[in-house]
VOPAGU-2260 file (C-alpha; in pm, 1 decimal, decimal comma):
REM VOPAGU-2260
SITE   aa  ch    i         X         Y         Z
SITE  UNK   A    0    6771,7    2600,8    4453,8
SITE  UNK   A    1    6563,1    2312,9    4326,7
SITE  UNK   A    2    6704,6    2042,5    4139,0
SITE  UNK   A    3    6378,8    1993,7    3909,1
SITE  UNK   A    4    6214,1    2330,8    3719,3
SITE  UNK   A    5    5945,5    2349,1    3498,3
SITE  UNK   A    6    5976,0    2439,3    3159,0
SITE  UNK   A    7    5756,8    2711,6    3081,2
SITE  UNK   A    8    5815,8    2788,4    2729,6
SITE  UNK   A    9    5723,0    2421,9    2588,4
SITE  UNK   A   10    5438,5    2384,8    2354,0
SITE  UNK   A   11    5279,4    2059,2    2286,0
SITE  UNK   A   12    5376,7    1938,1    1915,9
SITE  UNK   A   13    5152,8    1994,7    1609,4
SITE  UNK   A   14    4907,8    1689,2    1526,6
SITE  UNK   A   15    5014,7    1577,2    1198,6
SITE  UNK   A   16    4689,2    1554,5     920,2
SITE  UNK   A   17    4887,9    1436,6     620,9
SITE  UNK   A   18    4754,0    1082,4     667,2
SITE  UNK   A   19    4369,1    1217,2     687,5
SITE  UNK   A   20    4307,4    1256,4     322,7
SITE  UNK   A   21    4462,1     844,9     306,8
SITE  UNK   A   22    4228,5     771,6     559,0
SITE  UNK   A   23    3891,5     953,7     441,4
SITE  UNK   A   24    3966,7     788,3     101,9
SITE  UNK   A   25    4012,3     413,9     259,8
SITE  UNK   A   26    3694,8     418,6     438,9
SITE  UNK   A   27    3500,8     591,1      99,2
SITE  UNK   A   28    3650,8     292,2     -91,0
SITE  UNK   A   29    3559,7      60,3     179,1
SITE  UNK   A   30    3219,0     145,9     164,2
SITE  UNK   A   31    3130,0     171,1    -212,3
SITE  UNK   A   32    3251,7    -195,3    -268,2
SITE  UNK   A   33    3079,4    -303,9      57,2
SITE  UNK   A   34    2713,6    -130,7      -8,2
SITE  UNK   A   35    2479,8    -363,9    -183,7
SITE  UNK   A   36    2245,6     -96,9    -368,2
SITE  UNK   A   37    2018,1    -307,5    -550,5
SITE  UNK   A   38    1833,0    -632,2    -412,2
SITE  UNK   A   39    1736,9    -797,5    -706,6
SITE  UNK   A   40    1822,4    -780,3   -1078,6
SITE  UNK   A   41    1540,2    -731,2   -1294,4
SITE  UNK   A   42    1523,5   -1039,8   -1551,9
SITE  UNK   A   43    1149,5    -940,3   -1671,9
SITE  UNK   A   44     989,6    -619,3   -1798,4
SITE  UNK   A   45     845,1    -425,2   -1528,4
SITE  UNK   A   46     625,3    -144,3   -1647,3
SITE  UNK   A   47     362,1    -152,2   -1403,4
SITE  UNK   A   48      54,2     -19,4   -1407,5
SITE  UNK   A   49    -107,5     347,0   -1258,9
SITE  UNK   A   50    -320,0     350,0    -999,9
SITE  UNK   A   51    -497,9     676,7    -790,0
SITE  UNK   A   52    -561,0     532,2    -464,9
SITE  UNK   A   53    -200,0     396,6    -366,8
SITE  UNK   A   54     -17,1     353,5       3,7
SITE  UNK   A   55     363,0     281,2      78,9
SITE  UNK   A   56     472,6     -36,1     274,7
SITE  UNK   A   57     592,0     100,4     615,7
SITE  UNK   A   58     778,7    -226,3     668,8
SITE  UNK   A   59     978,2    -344,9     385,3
SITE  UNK   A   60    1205,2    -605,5     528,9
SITE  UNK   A   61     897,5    -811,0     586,8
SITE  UNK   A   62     815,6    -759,5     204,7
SITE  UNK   A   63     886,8   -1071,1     -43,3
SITE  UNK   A   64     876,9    -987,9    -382,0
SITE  UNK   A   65     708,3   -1181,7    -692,0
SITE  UNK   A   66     776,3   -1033,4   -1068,1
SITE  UNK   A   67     610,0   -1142,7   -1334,7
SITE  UNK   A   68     608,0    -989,3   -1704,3
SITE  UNK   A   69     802,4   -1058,5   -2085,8
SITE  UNK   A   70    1160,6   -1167,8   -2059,1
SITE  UNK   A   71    1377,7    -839,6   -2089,0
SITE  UNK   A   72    1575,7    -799,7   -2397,2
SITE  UNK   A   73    1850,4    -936,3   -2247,7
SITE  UNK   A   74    1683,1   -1259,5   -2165,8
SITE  UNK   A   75    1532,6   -1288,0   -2532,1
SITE  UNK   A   76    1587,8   -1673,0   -2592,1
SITE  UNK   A   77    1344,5   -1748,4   -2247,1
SITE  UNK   A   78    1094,9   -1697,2   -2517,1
SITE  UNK   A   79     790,4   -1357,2   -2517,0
SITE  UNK   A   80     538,6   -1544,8   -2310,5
SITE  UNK   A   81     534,2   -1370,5   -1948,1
SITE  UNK   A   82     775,2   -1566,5   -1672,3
SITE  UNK   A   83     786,4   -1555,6   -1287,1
SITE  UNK   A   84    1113,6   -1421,2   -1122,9
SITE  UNK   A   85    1165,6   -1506,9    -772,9
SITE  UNK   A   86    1480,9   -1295,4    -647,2
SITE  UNK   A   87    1737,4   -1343,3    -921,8
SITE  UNK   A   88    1660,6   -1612,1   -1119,5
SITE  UNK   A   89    1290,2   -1708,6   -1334,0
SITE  UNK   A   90    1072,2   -1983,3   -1167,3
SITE  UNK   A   91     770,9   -2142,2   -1263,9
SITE  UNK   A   92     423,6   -2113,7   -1102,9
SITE  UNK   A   93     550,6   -2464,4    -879,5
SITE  UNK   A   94     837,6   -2268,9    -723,5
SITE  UNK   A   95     652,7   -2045,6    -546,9
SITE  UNK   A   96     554,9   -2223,5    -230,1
SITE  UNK   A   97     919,8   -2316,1    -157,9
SITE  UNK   A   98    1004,2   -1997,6    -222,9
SITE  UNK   A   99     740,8   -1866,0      13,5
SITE  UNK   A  100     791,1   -2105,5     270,8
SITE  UNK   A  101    1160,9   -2020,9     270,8
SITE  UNK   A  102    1106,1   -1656,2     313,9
SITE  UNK   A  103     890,1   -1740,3     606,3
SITE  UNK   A  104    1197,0   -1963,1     787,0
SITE  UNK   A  105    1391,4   -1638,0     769,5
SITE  UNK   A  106    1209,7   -1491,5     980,2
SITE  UNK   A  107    1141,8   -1456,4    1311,6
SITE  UNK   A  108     854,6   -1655,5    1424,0
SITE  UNK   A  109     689,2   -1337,3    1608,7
SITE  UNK   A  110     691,3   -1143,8    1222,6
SITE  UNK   A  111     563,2   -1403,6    1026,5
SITE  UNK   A  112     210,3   -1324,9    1029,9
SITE  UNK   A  113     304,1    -965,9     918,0
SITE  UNK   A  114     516,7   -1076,4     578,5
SITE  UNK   A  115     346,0    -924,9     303,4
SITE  UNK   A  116     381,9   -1054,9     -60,1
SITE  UNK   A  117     434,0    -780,6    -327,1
SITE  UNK   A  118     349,8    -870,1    -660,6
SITE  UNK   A  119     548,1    -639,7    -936,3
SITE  UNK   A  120     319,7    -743,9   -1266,5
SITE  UNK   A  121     367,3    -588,8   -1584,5
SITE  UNK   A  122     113,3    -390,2   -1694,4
SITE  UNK   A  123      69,1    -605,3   -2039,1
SITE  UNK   A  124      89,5    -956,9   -1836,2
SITE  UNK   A  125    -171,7   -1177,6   -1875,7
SITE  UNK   A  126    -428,7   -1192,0   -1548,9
SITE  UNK   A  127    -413,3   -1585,0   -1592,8
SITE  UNK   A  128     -59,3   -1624,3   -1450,9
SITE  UNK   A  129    -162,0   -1363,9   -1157,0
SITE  UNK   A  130    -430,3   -1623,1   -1102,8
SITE  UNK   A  131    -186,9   -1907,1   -1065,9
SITE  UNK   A  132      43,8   -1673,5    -850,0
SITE  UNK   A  133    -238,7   -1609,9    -626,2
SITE  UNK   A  134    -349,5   -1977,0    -596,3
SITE  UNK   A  135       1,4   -2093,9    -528,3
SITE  UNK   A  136      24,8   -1821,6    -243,3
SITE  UNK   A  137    -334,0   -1923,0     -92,4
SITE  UNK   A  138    -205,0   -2300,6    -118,0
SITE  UNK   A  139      89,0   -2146,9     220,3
SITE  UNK   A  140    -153,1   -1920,5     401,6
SITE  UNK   A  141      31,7   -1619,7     223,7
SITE  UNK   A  142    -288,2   -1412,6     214,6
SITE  UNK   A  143    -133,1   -1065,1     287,8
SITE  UNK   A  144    -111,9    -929,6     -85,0
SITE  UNK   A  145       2,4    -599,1    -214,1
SITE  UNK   A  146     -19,8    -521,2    -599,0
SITE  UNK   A  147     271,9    -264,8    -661,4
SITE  UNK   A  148     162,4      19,3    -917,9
SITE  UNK   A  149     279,2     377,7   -1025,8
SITE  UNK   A  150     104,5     671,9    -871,6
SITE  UNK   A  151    -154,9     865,1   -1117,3
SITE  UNK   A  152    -494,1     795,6   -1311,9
SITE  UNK   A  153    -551,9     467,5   -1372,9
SITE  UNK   A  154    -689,3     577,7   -1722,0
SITE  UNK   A  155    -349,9     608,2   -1795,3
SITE  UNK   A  156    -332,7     217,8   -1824,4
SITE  UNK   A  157    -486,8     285,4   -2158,9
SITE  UNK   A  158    -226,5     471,9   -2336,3
């Protein structure tokens, strides 16, 4: 006769999944407020313009980005002559090497000489002020250049 016997009957209890459904919907909520899904908010018209011959940036953290075009509509009073927007807010042709130079102090020295400036120019902007962009970004050694444009005929420029 032993003091001690082992239940053999005994099933281990049911995991409970009411809370699940609490949980799922926490971390969906969580990460919908905490996603950023747009970099920069577009204060200029940005039709830009076709192009046939066209390849994608395989690094775009080490991308800056320069906009240039006609206020939006919701930026009417800046007047209709073409404006400079560097990341959220317009700039003139001046602000562009601090700009620059403060990308390049973000990063690492090693990736500097790979940092590419994109230029996003309306289609209807005047070559004069992509001139001036381009002088400004010679004036920092920012030589690496990439003109972004849609993907099709460039005779399409013409409609």
């Amino acid at each position: 006769m032993s003091k001690f016997k082992k239940k053999q009957n005994e099933v281990l209890p049911v995991i409970s999944t009411a809370s699940l459904p609490d949980i799922v919907f926490m971390l969906l909520f969580f990460f919908m407020v905490a996603t950023v899904m747009r970099a920069h908010r577009l204060r200029v018209e940005n039709k830009l313009p076709y192009a046939d011959q066209v390849e994608k940036l395989d690094k775009k953290n080490l991308t800056m980005y320069i906009y240039a075009g006609k206020p939006s509509s919701r930026y009417i009073n800046m007047g209709s002559e073409a404006k400079i927007q560097l990341n959220d807010k317009f700039a003139d042709i001046s602000d562009i090497k601090a700009f620059v130079l403060e990308e390049m102090k973000s990063k690492r020295d090693d990736l500097q000489p790979f940092l590419t400036t994109a230029l996003k120019v309306d289609k209807n902007t005047n070559m004069g002020l992509v001139r001036d962009i381009k002088k400004e970004l010679r004036a920092v050694k920012a030589l690496k250049i990439n003109y972004t444009t849609k993907e099709g005929k460039a005779v399409n420029n013409f409609q």
